[in-house]
C-alpha positions in Angstrom: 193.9 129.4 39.6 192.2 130.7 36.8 192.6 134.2 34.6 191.0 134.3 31.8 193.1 137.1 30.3 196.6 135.2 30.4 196.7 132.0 27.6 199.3 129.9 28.5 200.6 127.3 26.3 198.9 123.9 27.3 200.5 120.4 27.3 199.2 117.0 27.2 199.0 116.4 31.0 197.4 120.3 31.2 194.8 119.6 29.4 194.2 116.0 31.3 194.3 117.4 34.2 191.7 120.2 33.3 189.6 117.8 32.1 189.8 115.3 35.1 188.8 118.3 37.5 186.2 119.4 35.3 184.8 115.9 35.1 185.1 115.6 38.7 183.4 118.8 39.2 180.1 117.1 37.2 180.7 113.9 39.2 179.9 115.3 42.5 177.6 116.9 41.4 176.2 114.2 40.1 176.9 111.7 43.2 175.2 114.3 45.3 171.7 113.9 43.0 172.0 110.4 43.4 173.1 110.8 47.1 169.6 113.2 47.6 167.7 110.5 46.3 168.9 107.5 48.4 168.1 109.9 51.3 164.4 109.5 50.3 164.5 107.0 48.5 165.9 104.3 50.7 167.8 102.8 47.1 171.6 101.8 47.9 172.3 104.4 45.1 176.2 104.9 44.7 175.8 108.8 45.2 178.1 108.9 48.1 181.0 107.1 46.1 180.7 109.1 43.1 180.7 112.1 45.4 183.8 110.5 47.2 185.3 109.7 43.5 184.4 113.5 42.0 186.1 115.4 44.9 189.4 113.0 44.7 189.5 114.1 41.0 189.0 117.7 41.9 192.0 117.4 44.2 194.3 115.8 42.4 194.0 117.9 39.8 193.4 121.5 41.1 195.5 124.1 40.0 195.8 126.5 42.3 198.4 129.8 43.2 198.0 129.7 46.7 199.5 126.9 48.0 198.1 127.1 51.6 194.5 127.1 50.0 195.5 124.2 47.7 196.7 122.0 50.6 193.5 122.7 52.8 191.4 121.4 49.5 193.7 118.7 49.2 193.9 117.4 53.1 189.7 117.9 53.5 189.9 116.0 50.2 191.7 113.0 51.4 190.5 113.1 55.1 187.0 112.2 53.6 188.2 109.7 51.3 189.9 107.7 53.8 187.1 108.5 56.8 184.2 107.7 53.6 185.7 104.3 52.4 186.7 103.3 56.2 186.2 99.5 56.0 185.5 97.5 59.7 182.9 99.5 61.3 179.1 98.7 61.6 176.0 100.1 62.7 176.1 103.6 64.3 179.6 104.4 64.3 180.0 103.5 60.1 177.3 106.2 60.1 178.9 108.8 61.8 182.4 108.0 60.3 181.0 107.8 56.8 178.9 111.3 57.9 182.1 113.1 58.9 184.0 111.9 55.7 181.1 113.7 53.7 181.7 116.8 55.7 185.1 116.6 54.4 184.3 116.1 51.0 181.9 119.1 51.4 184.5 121.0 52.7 186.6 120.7 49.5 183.6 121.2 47.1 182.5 124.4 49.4 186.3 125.3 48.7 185.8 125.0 45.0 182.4 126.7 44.5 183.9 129.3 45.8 187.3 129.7 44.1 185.2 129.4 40.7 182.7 132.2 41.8 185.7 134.4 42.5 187.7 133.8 39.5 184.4 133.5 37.0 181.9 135.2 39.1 179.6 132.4 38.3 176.1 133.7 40.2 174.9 131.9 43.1 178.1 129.4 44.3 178.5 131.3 47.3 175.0 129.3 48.0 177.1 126.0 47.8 178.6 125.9 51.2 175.7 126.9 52.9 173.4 124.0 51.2 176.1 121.2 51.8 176.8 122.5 55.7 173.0 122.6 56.4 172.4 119.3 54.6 174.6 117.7 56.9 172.4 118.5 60.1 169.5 117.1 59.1 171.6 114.6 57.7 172.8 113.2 61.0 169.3 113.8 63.3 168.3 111.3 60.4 165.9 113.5 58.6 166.4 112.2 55.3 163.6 114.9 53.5 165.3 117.9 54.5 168.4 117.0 54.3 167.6 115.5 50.1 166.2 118.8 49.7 169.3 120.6 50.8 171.9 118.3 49.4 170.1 118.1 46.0 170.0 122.0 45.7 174.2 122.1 46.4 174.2 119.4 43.4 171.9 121.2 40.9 174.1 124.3 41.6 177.7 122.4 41.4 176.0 121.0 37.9 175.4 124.3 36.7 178.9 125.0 37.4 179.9 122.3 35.6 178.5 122.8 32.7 179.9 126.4 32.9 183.7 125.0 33.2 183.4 123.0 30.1 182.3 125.9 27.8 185.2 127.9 29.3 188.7 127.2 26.9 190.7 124.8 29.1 193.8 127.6 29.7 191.2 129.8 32.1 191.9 127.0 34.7 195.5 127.2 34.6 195.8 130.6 34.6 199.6 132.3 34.5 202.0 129.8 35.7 204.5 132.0 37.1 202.2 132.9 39.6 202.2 129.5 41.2 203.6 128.9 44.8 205.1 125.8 44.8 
């Protein structure tokens, strides 16, 4: 987790793995634009898969003290993955499989929106859990409008973030390593 007053010294896989959660960061926010507008749109836009690909980065590469915190990002993480890219099902229950693996992805980028308003106080993240779990109502009752609206507000907000990582030096996200629980 981040501190912005500690420097550590940064090696090659630090500053890759910064970078690939930073990047994963702007993905899902990205994939969740795209996902907004295949909601209204009808397009097959890949917004879901870059959503699914952005939140594996995150969690693979999160740095993290708490350990409990960093293994609930991770398992949400993964549980959508897997329930997201489920192969085999069609029709109704694909939807609601593929549905629940987005709440788990939602529940990781909630997780993370969070973490970086506490450590940054970056304004308005605390809005990012409340857009992606309201999205997800609508999202199943199958009203695609509302649930754009709400889903492309969480991504404008996660790209703002974004943006704010990558003009932060890469040591804030590492923070003091003997801190860590591992």
């Amino acid at each position: 987790m981040a501190d912005p007053h500690h420097q550590e010294e940064l090696d090659t896989f630090d500053r890759t793995t910064v970078t690939l959660y930073r990047s994963g960061i702007g993905a899902a926010a990205l994939g969740l634009l795209l996902h907004a507008g295949a909601l209204v749109s009808q397009l097959p836009l890949p917004g879901r898969w870059l959503v699914l690909l952005g939140v594996a980065a995150i969690a693979a590469d999160l740095h993290l003290y708490d350990k409990r915190i960093r293994w609930v990002f991770g398992a949400a993480a993964w549980t959508g993955v897997v329930l997201g890219a489920f192969p085999g099902l069609e029709g109704w229950p694909a939807t609601l499989v593929a549905d629940a693996g987005l709440g788990f992805l939602y529940v990781t980028l909630s997780g993370v929106a969070l973490k970086e308003q506490f450590c940054f106080r970056l304004p308005l993240m605390q809005a990012v859990p409340v857009l992606l779990a309201t999205s997800l109502v609508p999202l199943v009752l199958g009203a695609a409008l509302p649930a754009a609206a709400l889903t492309a507000g969480a991504g404008v907000l996660l790209g703002v973030l974004a943006v704010a990582k990558w003009r932060m030096p890469l040591h804030f996200d590492i923070g003091d390593r003997s801190r860590y629980q591992i």
